[in-house]
C-alpha distance (Angstrom), angle and dihedral (degrees) to the residues before:
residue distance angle dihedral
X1 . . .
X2 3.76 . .
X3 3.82 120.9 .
X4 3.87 84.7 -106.9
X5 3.11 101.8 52.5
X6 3.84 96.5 43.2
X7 3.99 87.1 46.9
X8 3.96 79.7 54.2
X9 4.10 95.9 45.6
X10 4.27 91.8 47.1
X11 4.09 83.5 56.0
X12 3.42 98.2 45.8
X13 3.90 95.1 51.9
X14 3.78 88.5 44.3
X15 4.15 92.9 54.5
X16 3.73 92.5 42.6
X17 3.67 92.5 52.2
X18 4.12 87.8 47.0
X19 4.00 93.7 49.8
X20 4.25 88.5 53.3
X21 3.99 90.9 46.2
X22 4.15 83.5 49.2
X23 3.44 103.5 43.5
X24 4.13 93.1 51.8
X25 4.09 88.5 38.5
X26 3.79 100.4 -116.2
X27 3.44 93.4 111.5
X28 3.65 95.1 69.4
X29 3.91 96.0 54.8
X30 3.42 108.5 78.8
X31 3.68 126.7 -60.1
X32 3.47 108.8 -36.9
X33 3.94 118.8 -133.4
X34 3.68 87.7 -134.9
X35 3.73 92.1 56.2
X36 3.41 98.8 47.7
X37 4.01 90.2 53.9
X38 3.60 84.9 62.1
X39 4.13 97.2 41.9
X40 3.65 90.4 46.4
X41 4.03 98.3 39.1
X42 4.24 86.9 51.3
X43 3.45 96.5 45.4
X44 4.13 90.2 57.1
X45 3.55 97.2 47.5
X46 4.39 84.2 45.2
X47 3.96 84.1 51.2
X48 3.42 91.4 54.2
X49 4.06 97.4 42.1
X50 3.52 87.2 52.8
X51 3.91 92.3 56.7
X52 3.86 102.5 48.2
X53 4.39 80.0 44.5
X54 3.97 85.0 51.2
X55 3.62 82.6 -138.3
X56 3.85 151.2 35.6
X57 3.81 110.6 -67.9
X58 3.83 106.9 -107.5
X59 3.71 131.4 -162.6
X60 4.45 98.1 -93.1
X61 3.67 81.5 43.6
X62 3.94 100.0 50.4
X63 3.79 108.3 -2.9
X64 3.32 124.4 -100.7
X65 3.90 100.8 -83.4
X66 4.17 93.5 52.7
X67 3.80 85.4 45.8
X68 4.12 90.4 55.6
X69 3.62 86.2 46.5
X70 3.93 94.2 48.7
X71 4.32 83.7 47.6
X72 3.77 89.6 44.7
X73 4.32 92.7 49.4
X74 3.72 80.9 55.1
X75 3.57 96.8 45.7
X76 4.15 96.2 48.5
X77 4.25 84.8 49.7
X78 3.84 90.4 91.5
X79 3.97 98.2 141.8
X80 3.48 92.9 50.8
X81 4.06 96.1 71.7
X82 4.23 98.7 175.3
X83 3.90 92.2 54.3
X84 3.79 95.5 50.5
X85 4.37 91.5 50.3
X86 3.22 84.5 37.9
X87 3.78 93.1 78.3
X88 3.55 105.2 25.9
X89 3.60 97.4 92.6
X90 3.55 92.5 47.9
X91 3.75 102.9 50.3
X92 4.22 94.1 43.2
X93 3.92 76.6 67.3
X94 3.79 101.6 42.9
X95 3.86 78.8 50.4
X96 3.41 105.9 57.8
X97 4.17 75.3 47.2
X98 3.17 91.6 62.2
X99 3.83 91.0 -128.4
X100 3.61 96.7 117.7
X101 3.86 126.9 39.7
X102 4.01 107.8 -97.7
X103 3.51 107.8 -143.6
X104 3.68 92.8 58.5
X105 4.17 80.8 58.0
X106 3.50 86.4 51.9
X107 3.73 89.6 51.4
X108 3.76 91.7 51.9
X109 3.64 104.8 47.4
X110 3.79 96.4 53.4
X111 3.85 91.3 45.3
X112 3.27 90.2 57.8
X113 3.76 95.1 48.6
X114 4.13 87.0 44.4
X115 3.12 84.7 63.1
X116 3.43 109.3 45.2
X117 3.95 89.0 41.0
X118 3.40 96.7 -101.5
X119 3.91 132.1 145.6
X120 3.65 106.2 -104.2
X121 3.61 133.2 -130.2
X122 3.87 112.3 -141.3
X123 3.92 96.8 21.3
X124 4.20 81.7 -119.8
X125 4.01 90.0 146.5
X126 3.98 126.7 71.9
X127 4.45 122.6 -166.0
X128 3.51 129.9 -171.7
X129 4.20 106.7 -105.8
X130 3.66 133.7 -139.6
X131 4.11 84.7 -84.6
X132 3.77 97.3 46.9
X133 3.84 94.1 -105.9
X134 3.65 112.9 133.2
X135 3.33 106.4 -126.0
X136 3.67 140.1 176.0
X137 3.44 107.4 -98.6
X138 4.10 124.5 -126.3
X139 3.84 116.9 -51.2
X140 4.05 127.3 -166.3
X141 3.85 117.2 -117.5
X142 3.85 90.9 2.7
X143 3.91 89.2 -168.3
X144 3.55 94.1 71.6
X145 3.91 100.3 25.3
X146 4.18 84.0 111.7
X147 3.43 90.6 58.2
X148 3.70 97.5 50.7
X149 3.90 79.4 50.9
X150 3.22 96.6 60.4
X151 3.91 85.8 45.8
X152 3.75 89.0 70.1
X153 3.55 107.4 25.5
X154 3.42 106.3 -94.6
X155 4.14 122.2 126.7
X156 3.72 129.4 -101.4
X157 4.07 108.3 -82.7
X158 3.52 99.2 -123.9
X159 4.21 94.3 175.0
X160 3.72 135.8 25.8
X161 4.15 84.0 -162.2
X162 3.85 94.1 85.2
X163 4.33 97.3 170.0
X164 3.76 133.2 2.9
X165 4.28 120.7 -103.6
X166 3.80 81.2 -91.7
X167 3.45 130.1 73.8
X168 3.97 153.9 103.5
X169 4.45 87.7 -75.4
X170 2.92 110.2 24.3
X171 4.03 109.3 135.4
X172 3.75 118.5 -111.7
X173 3.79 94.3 -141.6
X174 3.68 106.7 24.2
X175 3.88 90.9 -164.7
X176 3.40 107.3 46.3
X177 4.23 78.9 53.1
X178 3.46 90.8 60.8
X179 3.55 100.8 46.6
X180 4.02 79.7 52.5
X181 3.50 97.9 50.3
X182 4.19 83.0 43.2
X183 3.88 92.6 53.3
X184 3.97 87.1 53.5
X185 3.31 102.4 55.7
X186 3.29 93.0 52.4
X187 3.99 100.6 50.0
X188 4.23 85.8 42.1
X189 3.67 89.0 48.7
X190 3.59 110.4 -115.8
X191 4.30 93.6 115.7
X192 3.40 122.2 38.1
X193 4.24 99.1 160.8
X194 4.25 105.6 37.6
């Protein structure tokens, strides 16, 4: 199997595995064990492709929809802290190459800063508030976040409201989520201090 088309196969098995959790509602309750198996199992054998590549896969390597599945493995590997900031660096530079597609960079650098309780960059990540209202979540130097946007890619925020207090997801007790989602980034990792 080429490193495409294995890039291509580890994406595949992750969204089918996504559209079962979603279409029983499991998905939507914390992250499920099942999902992480499959987060945590891609994101090894991607580690590993990356080191007999000596490199991340980029776009005139792979094509541009194996390297968005390489960038999206790496995004969905959010209990495994180190292999996620392990790449950042890297990829802001094949970026601004224009050897990997930049929004998914964007997408990266403020999850990892969600998650660590950072400020983000590009506004790229969304949390339930206090109220239930998903929200996008603090950014740095929000006057110009549109033009850091554009930077990568990504379109003009025009709200900060992203869905109504209604809705399919929306969390019962907003709260006790939090403290949840609080709880997990320390065990994965990502908090060590909150």
């Amino acid at each position: 199997m080429t490193l495409k088309d294995e890039l291509l196969h580890l994406m595949r098995e992750d969204e089918v595995v996504r559209e079962a959790l979603a279409s029983t509602g499991e998905l939507f309750h914390g992250y499920h064990p099942e999902m992480e198996k499959v987060h945590l199992r891609n994101a090894q054998r991607l580690k590993d492709l990356i080191e007999a590549n000596k490199g991340f896969p980029t776009v005139s390597q792979v094509g541009e929809e194996a390297c968005i599945a390489a960038l999206r493995i790496l995004l969905h590997a959010i209990s495994w802290p180190e292999f996620m900031r392990a790449h950042e660096e890297n990829l802001l530079v094949l970026a601004k190459n224009n050897q990997v597609p930049k929004s998914y960079v964007a997408f990266l650098v403020d999850r990892i800063r969600f998650y660590e309780g950072r400020k983000q960059v590009y506004g790229t990540n969304s949390d339930w508030d206090e109220n239930g209202i998903l929200r996008i979540t603090d950014v740095e130097d929000p006057n110009h976040l549109n033009e850091r946007r554009a930077e990568m890619g990504l379109q003009p925020v025009q709200s900060l409201v992203i869905t109504p207090l209604d809705g399919e997801y929306h969390p019962p007790d907003p709260a006790k989520r939090y403290q949840e989602f609080l709880a997990w980034t320390k065990k994965t990792g990502w908090r060590t201090n909150t």
